[in-house]
PDB file of N, CA, C and O in Angstrom:
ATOM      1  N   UNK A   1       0.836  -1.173   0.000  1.00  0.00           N
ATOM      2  CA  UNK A   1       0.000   0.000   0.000  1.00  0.00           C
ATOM      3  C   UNK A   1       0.887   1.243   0.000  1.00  0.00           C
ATOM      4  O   UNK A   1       1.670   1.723   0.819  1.00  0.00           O
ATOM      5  N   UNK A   2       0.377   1.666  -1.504  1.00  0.00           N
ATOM      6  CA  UNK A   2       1.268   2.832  -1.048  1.00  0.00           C
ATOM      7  C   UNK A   2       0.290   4.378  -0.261  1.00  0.00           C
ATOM      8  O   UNK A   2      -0.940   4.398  -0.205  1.00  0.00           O
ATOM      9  N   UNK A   3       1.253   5.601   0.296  1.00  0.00           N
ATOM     10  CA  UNK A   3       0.991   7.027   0.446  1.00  0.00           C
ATOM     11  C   UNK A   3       1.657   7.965   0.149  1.00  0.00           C
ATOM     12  O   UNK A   3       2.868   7.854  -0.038  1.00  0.00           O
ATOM     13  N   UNK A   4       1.120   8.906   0.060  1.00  0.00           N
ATOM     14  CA  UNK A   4       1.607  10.572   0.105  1.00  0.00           C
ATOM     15  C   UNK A   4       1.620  10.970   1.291  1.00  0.00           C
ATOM     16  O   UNK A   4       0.796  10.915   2.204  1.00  0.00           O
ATOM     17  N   UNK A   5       3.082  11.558   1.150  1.00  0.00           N
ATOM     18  CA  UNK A   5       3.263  12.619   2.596  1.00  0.00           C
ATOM     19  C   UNK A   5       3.733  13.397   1.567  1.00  0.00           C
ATOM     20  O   UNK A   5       4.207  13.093   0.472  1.00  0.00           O
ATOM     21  N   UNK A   6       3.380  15.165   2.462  1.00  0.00           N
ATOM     22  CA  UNK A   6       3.849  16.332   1.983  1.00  0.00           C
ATOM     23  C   UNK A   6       4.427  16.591   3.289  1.00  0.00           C
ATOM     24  O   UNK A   6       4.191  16.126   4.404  1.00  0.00           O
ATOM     25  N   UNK A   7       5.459  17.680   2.745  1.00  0.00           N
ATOM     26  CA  UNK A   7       6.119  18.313   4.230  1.00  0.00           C
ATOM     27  C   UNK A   7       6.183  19.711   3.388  1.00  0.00           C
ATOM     28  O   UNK A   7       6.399  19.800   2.180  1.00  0.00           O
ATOM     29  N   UNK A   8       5.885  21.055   4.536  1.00  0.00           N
ATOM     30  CA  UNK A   8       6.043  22.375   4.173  1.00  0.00           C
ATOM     31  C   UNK A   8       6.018  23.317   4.824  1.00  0.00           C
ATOM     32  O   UNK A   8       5.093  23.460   5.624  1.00  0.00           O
ATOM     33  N   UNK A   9       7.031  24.282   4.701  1.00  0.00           N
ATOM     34  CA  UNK A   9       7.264  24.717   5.942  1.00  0.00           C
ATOM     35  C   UNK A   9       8.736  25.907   5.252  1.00  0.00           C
ATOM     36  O   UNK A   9       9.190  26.131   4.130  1.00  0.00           O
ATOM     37  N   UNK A  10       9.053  26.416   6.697  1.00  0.00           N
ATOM     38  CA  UNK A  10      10.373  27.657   6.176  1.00  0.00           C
ATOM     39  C   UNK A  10      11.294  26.792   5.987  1.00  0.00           C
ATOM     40  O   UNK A  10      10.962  25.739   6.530  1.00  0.00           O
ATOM     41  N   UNK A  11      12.589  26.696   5.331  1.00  0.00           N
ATOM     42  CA  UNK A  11      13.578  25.469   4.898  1.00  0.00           C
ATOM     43  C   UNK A  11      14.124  25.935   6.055  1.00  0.00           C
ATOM     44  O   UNK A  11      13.732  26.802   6.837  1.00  0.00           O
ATOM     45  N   UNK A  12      15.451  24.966   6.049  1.00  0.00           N
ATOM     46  CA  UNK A  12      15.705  24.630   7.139  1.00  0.00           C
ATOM     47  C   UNK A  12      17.064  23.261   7.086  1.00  0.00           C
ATOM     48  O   UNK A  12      16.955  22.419   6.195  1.00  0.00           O
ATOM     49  N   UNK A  13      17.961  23.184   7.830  1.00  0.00           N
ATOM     50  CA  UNK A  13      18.494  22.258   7.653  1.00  0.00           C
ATOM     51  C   UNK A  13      17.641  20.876   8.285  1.00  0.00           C
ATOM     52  O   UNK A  13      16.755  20.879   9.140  1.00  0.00           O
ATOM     53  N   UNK A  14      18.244  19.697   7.540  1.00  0.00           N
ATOM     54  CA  UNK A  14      17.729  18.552   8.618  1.00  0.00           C
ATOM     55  C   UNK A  14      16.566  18.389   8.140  1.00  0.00           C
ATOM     56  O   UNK A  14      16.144  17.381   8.706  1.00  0.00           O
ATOM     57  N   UNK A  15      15.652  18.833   7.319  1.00  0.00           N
ATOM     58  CA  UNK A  15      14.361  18.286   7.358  1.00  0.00           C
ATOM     59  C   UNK A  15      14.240  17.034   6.693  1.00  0.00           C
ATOM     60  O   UNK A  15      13.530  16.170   7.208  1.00  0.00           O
ATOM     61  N   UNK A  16      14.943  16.775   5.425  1.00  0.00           N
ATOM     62  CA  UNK A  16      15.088  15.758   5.056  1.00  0.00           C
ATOM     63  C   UNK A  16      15.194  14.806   5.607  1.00  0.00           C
ATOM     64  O   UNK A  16      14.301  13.960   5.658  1.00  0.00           O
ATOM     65  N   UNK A  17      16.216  14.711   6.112  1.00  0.00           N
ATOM     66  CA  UNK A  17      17.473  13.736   7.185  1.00  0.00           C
ATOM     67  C   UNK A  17      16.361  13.267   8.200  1.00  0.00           C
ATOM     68  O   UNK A  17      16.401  12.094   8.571  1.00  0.00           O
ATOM     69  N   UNK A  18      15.470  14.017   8.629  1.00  0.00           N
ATOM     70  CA  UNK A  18      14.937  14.251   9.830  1.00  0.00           C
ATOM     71  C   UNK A  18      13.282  13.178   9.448  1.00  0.00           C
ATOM     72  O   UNK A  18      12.819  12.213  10.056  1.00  0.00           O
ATOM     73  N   UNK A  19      12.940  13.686   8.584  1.00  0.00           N
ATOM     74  CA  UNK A  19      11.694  12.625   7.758  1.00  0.00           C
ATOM     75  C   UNK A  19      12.072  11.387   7.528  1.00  0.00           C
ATOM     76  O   UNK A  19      11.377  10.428   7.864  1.00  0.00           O
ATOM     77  N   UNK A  20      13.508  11.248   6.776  1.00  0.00           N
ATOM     78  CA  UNK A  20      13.653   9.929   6.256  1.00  0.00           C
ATOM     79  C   UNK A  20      14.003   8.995   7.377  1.00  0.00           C
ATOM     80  O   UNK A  20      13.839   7.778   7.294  1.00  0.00           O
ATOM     81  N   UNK A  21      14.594   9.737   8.648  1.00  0.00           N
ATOM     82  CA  UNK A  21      15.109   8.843  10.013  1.00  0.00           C
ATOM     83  C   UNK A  21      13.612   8.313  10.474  1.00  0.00           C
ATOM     84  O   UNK A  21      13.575   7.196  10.991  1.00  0.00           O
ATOM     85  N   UNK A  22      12.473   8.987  10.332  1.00  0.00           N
ATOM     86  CA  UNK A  22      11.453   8.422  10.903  1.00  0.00           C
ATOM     87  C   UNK A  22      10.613   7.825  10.283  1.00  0.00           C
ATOM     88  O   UNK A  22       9.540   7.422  10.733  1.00  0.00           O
ATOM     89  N   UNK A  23      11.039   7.704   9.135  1.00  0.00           N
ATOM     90  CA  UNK A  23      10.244   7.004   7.768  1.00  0.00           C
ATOM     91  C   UNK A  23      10.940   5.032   7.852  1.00  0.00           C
ATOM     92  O   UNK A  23      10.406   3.933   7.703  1.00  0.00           O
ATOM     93  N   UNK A  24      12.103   5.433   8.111  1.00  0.00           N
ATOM     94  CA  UNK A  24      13.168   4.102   8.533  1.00  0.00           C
ATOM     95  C   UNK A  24      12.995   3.519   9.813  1.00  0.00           C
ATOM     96  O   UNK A  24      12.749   2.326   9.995  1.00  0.00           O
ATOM     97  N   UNK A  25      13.109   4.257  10.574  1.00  0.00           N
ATOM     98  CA  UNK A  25      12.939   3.149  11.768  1.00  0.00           C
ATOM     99  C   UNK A  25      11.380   2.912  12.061  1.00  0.00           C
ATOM    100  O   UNK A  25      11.162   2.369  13.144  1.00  0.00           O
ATOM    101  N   UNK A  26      10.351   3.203  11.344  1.00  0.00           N
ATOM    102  CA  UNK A  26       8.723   2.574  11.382  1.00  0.00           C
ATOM    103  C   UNK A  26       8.662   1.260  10.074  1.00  0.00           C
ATOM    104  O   UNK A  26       7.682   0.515  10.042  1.00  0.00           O
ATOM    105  N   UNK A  27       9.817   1.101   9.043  1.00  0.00           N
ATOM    106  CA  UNK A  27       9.976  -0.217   8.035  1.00  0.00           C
ATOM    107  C   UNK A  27       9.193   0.930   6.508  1.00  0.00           C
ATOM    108  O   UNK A  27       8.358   0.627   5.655  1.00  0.00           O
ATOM    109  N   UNK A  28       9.586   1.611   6.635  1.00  0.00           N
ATOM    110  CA  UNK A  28       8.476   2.469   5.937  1.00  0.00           C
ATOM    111  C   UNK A  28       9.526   3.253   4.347  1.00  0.00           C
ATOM    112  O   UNK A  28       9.927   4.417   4.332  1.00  0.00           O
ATOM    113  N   UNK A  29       9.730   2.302   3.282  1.00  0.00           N
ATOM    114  CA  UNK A  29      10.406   3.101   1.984  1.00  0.00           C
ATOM    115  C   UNK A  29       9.901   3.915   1.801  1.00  0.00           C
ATOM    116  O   UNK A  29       8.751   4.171   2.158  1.00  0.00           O
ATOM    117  N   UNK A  30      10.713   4.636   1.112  1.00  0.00           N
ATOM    118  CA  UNK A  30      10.861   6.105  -0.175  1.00  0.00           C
ATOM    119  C   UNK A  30      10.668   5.411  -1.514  1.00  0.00           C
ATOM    120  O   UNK A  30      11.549   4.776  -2.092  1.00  0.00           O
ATOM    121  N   UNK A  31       9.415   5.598  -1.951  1.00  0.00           N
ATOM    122  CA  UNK A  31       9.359   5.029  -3.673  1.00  0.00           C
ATOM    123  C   UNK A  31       9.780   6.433  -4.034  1.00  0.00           C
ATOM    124  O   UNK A  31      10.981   6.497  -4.298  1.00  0.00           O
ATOM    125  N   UNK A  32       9.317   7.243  -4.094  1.00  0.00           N
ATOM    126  CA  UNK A  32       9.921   8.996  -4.959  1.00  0.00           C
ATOM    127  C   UNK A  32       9.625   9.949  -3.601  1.00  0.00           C
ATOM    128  O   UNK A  32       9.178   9.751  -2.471  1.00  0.00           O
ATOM    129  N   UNK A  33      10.252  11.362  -4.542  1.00  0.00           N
ATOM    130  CA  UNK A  33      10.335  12.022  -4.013  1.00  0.00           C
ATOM    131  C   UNK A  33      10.679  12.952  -5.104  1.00  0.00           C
ATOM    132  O   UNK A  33      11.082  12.868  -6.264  1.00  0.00           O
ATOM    133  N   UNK A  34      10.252  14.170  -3.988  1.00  0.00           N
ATOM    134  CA  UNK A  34      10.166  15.732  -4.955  1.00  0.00           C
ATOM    135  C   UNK A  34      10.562  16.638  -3.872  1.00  0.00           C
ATOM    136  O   UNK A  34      10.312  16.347  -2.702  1.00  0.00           O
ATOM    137  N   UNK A  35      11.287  17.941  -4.262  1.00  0.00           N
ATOM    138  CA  UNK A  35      11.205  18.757  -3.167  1.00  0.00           C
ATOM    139  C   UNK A  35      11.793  19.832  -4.061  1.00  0.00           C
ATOM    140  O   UNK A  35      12.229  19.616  -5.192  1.00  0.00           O
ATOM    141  N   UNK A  36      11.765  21.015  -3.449  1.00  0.00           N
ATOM    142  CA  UNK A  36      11.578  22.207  -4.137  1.00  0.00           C
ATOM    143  C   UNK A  36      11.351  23.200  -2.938  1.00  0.00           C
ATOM    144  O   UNK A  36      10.617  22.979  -1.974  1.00  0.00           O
ATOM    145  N   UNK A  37      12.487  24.909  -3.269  1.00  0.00           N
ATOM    146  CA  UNK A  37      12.163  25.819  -2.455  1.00  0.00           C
ATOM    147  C   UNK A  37      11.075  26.933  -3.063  1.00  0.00           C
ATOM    148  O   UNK A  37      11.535  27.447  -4.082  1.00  0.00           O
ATOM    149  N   UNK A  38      10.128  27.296  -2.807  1.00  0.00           N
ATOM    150  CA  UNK A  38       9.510  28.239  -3.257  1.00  0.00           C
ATOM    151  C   UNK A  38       9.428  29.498  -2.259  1.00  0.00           C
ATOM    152  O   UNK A  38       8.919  29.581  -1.141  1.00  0.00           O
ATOM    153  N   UNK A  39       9.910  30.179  -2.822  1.00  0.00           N
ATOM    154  CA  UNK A  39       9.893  31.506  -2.321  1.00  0.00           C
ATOM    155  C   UNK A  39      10.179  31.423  -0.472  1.00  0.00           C
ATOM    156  O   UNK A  39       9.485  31.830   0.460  1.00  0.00           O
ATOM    157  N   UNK A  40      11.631  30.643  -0.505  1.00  0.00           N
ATOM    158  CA  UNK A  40      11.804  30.340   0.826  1.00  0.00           C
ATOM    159  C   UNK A  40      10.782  29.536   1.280  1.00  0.00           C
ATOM    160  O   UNK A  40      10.639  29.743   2.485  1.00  0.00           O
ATOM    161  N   UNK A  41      10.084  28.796   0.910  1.00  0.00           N
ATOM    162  CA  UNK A  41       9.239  27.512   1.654  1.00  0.00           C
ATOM    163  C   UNK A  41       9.624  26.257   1.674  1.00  0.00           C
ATOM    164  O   UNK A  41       8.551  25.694   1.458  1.00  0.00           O
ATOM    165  N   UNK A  42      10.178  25.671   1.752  1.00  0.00           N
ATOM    166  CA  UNK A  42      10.445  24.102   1.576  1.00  0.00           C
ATOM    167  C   UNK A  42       9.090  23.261   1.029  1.00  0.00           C
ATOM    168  O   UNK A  42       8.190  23.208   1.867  1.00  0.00           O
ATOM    169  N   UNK A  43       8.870  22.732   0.004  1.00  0.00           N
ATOM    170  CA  UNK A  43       7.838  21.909  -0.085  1.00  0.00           C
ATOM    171  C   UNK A  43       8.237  20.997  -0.747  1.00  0.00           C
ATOM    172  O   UNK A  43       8.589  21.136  -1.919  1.00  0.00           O
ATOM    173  N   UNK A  44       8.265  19.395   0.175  1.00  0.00           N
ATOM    174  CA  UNK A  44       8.704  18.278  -0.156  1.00  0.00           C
ATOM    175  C   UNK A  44       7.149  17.159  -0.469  1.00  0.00           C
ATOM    176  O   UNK A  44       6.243  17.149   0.364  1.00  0.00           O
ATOM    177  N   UNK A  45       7.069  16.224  -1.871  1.00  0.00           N
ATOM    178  CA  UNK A  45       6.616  15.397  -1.803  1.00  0.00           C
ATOM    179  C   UNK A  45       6.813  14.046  -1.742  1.00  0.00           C
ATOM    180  O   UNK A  45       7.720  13.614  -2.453  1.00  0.00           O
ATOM    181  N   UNK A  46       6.235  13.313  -1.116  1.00  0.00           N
ATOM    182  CA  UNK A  46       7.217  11.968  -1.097  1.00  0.00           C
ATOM    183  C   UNK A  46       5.659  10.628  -1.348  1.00  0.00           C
ATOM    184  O   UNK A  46       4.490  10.734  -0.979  1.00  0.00           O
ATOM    185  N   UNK A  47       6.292   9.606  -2.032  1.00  0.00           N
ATOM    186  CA  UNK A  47       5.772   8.667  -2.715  1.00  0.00           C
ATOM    187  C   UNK A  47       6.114   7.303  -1.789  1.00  0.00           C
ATOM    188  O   UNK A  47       6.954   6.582  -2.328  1.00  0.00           O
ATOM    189  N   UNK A  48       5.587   6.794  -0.423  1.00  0.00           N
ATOM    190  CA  UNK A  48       5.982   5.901   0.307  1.00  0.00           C
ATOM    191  C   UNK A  48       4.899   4.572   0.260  1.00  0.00           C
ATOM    192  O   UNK A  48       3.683   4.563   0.071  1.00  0.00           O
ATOM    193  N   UNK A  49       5.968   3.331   0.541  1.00  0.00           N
ATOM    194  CA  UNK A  49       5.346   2.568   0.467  1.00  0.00           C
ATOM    195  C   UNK A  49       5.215   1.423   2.261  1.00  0.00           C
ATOM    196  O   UNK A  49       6.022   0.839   2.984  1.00  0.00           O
ATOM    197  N   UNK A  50       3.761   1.642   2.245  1.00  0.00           N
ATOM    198  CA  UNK A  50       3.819   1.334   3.426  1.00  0.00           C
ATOM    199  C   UNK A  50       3.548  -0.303   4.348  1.00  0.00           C
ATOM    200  O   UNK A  50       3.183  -0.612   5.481  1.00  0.00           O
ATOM    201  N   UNK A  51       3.955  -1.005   3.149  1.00  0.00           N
ATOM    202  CA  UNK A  51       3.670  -2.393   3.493  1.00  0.00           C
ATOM    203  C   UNK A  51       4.000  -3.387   4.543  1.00  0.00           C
ATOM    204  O   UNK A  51       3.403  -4.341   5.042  1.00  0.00           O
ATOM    205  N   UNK A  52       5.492  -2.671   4.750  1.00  0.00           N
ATOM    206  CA  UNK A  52       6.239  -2.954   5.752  1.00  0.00           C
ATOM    207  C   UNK A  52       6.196  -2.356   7.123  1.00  0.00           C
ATOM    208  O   UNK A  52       6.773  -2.646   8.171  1.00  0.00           O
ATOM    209  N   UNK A  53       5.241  -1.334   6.756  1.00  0.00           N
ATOM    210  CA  UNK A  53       5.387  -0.377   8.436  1.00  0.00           C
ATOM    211  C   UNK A  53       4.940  -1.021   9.703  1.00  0.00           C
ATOM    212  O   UNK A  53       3.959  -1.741   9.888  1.00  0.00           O
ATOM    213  N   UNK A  54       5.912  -0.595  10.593  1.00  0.00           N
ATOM    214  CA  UNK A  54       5.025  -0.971  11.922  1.00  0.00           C
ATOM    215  C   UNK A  54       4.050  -0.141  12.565  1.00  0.00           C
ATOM    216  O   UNK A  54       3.910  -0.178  13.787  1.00  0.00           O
ATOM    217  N   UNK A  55       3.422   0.544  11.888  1.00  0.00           N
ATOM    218  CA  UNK A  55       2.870   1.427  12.697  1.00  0.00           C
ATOM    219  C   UNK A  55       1.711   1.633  11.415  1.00  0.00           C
ATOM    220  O   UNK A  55       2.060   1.580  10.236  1.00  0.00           O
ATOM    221  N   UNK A  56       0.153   1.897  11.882  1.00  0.00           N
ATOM    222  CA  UNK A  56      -1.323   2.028  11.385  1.00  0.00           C
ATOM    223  C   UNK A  56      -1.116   3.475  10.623  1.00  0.00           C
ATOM    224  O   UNK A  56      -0.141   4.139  10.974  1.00  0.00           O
ATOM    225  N   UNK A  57      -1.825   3.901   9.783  1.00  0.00           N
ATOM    226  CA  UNK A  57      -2.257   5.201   9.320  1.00  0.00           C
ATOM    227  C   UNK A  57      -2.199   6.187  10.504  1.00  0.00           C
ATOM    228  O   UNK A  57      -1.213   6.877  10.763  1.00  0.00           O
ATOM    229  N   UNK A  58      -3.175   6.185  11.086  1.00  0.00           N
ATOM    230  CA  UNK A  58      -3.941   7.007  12.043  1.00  0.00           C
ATOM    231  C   UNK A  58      -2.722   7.148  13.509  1.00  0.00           C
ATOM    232  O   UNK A  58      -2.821   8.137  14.235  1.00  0.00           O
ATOM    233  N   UNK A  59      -1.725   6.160  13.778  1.00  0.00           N
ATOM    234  CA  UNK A  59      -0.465   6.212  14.331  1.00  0.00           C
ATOM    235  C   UNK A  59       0.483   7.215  13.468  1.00  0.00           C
ATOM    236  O   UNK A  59       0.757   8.362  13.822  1.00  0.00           O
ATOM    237  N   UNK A  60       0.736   6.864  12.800  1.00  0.00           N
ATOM    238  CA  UNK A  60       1.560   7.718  11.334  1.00  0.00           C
ATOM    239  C   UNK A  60       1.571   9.469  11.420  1.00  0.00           C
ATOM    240  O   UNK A  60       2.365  10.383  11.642  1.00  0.00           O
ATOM    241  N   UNK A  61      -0.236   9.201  11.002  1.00  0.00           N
ATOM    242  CA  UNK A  61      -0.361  11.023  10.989  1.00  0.00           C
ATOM    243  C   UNK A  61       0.033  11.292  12.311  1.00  0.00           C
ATOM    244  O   UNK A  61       0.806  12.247  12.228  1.00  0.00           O
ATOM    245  N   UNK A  62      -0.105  10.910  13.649  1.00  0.00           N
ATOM    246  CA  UNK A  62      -0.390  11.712  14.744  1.00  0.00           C
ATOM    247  C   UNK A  62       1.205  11.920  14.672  1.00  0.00           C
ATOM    248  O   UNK A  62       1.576  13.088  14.559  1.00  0.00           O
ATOM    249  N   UNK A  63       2.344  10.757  14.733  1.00  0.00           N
ATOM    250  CA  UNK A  63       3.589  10.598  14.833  1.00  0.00           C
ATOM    251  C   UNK A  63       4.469  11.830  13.608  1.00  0.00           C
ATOM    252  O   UNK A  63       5.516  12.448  13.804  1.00  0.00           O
ATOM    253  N   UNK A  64       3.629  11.841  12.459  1.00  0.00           N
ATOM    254  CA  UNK A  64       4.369  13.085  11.550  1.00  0.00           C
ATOM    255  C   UNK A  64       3.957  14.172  11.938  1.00  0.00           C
ATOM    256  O   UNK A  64       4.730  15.021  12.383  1.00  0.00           O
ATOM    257  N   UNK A  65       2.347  14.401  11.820  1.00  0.00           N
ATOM    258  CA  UNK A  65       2.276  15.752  12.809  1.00  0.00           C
ATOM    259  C   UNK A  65       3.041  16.199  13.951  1.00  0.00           C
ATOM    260  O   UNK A  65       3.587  17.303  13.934  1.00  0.00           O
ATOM    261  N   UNK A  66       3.134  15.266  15.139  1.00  0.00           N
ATOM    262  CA  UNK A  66       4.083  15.911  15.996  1.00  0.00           C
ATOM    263  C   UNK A  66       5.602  16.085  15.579  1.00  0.00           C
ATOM    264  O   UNK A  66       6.104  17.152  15.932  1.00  0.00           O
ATOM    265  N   UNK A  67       6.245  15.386  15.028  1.00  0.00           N
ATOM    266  CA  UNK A  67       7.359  15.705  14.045  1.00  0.00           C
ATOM    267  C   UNK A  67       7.461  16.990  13.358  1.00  0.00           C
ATOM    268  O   UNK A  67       8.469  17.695  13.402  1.00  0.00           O
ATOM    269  N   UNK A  68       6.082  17.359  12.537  1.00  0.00           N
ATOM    270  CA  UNK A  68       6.309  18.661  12.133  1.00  0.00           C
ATOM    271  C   UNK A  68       6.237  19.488  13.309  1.00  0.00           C
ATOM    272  O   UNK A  68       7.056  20.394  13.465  1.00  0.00           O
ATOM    273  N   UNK A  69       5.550  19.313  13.945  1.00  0.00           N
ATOM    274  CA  UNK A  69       5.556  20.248  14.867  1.00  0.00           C
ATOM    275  C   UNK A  69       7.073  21.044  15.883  1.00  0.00           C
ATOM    276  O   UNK A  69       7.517  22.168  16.113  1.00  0.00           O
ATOM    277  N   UNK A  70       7.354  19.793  16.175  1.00  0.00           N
ATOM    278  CA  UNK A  70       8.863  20.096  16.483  1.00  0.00           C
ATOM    279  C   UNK A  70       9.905  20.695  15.898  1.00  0.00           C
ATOM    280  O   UNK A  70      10.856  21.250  16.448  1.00  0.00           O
ATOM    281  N   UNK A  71       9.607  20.510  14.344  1.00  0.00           N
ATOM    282  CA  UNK A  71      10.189  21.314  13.438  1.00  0.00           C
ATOM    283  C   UNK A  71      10.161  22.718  13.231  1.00  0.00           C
ATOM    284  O   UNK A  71      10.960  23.654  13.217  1.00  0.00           O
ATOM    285  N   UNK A  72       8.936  22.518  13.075  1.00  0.00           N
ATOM    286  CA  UNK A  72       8.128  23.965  12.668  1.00  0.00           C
ATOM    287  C   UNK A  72       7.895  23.897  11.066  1.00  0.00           C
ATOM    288  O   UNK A  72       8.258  24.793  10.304  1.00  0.00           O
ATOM    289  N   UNK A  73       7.259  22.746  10.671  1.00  0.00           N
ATOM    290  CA  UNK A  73       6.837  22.643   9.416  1.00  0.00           C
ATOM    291  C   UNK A  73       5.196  21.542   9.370  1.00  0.00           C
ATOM    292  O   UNK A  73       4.903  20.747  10.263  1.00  0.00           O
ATOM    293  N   UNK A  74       4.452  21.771   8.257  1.00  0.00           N
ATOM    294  CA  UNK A  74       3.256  20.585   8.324  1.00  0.00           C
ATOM    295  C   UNK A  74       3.471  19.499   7.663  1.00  0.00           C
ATOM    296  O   UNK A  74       3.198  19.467   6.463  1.00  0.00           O
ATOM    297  N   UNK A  75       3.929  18.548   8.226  1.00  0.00           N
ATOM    298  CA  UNK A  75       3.717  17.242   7.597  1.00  0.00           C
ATOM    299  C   UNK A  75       2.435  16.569   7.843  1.00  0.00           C
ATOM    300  O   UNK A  75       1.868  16.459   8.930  1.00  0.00           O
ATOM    301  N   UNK A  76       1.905  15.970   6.274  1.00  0.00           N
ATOM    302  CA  UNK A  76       0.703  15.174   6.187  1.00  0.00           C
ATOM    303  C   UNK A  76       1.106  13.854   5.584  1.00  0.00           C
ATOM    304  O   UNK A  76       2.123  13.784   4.895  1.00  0.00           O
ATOM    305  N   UNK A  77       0.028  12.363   5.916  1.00  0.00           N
ATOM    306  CA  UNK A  77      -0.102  11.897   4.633  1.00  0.00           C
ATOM    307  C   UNK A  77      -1.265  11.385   4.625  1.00  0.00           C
ATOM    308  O   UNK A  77      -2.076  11.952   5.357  1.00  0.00           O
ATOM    309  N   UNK A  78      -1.708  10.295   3.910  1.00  0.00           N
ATOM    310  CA  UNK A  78      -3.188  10.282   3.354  1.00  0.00           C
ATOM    311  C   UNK A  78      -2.728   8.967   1.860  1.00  0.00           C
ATOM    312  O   UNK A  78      -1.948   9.238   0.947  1.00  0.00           O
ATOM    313  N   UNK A  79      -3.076   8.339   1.936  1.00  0.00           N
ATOM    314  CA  UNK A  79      -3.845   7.042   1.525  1.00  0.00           C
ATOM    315  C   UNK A  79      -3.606   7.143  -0.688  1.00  0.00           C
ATOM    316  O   UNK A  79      -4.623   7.509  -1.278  1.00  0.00           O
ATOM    317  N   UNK A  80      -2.675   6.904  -1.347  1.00  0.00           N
ATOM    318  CA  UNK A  80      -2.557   7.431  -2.527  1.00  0.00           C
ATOM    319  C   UNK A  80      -4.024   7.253  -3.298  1.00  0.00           C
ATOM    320  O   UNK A  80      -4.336   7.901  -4.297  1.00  0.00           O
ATOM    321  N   UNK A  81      -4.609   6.562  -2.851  1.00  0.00           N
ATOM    322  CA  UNK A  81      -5.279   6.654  -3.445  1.00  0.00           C
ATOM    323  C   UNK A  81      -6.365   7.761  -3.075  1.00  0.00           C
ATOM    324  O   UNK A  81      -7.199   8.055  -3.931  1.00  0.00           O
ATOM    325  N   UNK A  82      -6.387   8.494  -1.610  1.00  0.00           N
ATOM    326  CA  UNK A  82      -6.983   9.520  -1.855  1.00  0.00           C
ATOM    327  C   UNK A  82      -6.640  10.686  -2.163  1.00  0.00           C
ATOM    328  O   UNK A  82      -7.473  11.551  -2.437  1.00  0.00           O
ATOM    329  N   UNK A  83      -5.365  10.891  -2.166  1.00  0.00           N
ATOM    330  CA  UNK A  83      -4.647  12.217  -2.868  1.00  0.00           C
ATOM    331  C   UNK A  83      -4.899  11.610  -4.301  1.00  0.00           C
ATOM    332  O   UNK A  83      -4.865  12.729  -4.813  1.00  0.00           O
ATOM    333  N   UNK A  84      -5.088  10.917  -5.208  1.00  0.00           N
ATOM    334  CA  UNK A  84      -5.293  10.862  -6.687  1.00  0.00           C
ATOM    335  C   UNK A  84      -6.904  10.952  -6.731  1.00  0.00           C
ATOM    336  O   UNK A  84      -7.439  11.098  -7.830  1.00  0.00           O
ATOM    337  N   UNK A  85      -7.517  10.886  -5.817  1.00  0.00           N
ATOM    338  CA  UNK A  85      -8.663  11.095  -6.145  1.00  0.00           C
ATOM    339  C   UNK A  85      -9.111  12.777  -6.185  1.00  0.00           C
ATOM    340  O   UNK A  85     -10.009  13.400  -6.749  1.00  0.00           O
ATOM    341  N   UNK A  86      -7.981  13.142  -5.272  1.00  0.00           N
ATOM    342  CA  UNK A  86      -8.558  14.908  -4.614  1.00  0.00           C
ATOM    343  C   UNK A  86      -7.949  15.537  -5.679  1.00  0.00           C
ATOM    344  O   UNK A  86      -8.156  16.745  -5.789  1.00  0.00           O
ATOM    345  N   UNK A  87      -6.875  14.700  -6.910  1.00  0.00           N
ATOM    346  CA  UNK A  87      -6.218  15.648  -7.884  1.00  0.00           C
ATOM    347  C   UNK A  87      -6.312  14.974  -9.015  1.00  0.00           C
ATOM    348  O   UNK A  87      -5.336  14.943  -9.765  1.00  0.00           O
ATOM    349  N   UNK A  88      -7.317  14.415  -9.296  1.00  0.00           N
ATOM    350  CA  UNK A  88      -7.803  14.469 -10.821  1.00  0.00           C
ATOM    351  C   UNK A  88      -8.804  15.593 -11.385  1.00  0.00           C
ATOM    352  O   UNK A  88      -9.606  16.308 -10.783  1.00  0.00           O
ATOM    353  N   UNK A  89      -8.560  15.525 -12.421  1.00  0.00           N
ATOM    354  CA  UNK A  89      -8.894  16.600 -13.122  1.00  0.00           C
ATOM    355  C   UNK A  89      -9.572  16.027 -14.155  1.00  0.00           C
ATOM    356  O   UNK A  89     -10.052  16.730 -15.044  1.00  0.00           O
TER     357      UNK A  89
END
């Protein structure tokens, strides 16, 4: 099963480093990834696959939210198949 996480927020060192450490120790790959500064914002997308995780959806968000939080950036994710549903056109 795969998801989408976005992360966004003021850049910053470490954010990367900092996602992928907690993306790894839950069993949790990087299929892609995107990231890009806009106008001083950091906005990263990432393409994960969550077959292996130890940890539920609804564990996940609460665990990235507080992550962003500590940061000072919003990390989400959400189910690929409902981010392809919220962005078809």
């Amino acid at each position: 099963m795969n998801a989408i996480i976005t992360v966004v927020g003021s850049d910053k060192v470490g954010i990367i480093a900092a996602v992928s450490a907690f993306l790894s120790e839950r069993g949790i790959n990087i299929e892609d990834i995107s990231q890009t500064i806009l106008s001083g914002n950091f906005v990263m997308v990432m393409m994960v696959d969550l077959s292996k995780s130890t940890k539920d959806m609804e564990a996940l968000k609460a665990e990235l939210s507080e992550l962003g939080g500590r940061m000072g950036v919003s990390i989400s994710i959400m189910h690929e198949r409902v981010f392809s549903a919220m962005h078809r056109i």
